[in-house]
TIPA-111746 format. One line per 10 residues: number of its first residue (from 1); their letters; for each residue x, y, z of C-alpha. Coordinates in nm, 2 decimals. Example, Ala and Ser with C-alpha at 12.3 -4.5 7.8 and 13.67 -1.06 7.14 Angstrom:
// TIPA-111746
1	as	1.23 -0.45 0.78 | 1.37 -0.11 0.71
//
This chain:
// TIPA-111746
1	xxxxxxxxxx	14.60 14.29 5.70 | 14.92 14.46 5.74 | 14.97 14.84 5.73 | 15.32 14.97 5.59 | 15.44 15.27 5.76 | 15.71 15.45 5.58 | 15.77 15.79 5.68 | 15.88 15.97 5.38 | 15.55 15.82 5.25 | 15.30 15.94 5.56
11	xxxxxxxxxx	15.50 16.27 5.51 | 15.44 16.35 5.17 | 15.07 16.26 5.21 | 15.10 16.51 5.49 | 15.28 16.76 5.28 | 14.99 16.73 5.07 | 14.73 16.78 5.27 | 14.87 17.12 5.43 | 14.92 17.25 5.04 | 14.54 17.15 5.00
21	xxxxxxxxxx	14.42 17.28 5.30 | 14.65 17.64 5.18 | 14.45 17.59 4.86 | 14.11 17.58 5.06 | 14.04 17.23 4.87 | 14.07 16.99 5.16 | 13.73 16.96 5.21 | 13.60 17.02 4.84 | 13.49 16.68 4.69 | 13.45 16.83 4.35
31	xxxxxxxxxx	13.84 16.90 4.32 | 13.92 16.55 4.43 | 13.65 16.37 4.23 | 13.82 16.58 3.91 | 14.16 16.44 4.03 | 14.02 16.10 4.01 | 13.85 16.16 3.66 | 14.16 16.23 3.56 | 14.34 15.99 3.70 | 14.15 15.66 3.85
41	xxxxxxxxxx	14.46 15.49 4.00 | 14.53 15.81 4.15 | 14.52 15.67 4.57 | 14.62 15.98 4.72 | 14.34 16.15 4.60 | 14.10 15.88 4.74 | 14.31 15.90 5.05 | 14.22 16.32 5.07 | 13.83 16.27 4.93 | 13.77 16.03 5.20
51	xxxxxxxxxx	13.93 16.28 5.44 | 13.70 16.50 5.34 | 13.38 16.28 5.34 | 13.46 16.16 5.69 | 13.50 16.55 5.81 | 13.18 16.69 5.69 | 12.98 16.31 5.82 | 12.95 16.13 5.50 | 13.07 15.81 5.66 | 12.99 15.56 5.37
61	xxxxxxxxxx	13.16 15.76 5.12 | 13.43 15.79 5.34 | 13.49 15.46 5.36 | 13.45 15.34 5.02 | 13.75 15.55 4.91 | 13.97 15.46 5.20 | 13.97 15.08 5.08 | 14.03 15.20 4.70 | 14.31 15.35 4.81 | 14.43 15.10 5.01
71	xxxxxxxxxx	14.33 14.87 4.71 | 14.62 15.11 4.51 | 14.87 15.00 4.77 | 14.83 15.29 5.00 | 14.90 15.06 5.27 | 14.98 15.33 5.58 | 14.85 15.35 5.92 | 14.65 15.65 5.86 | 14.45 15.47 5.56 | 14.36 15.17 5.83
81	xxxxxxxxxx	14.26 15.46 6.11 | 14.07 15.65 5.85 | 13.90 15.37 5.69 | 13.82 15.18 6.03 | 13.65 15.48 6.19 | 13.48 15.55 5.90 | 13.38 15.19 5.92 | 13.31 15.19 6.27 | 13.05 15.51 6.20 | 12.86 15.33 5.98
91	xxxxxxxxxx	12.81 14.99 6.13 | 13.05 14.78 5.98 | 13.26 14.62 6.32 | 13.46 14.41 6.03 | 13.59 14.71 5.86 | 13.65 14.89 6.20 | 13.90 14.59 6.29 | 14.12 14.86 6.06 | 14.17 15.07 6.36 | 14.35 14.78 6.50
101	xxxxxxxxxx	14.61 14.83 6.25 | 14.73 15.14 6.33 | 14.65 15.05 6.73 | 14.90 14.81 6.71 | 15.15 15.00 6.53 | 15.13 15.31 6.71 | 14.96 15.24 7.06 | 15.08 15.58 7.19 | 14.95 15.79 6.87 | 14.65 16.02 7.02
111	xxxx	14.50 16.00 6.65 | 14.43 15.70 6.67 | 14.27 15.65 7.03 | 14.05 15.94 6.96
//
């Protein structure tokens, strides 16, 4: 596994996440389910929908868009935190070895020790 971290990247995804959250749509599965209708490649919007499964508890869901959009190349240190908590909620140690990932990376980031 290797995680790319690329900070223009992790700050557009950022970026895009505060214009959603101004929207009110961060946590509305609906919009990002439409974005993905529209646009199945689309890893960003797996990125935010599994954001928002893993904030109101749907762990499984949240972890089956995390790998797609890894799967899409969205290689970066939050898609390995997100997807091995997610993992870690629902049982599966092997996918919580993503946590690692971004452990490794960025031993002093709170995010990721929380």
């Amino acid at each position: 596994k290797r995680a790319f971290f690329n900070g223009s990247v992790q700050q557009s995804l950022d970026l895009i996440g505060d214009f959603n959250t101004t929207r009110g749509v961060s946590l509305d599965i609906g919009y990002f389910n439409d974005l993905i209708e529209k646009n199945p490649d689309d890893a960003i919007a797996y990125y935010h929908r599994g954001i928002a499964q893993l904030t109101i508890g749907n762990h499984r869901l949240a972890d089956t868009a995390m790998i797609r959009a890894q799967s899409l190349g969205l290689k970066l240190l939050y898609t390995y935190a997100g997807r091995g908590y997610a993992s870690l909620m629902t049982g599966d140690i092997n996918g919580a070895s993503d946590i690692a990932v971004a452990l490794i990376a960025e031993p002093r980031n709170a995010l990721y020790q929380a």
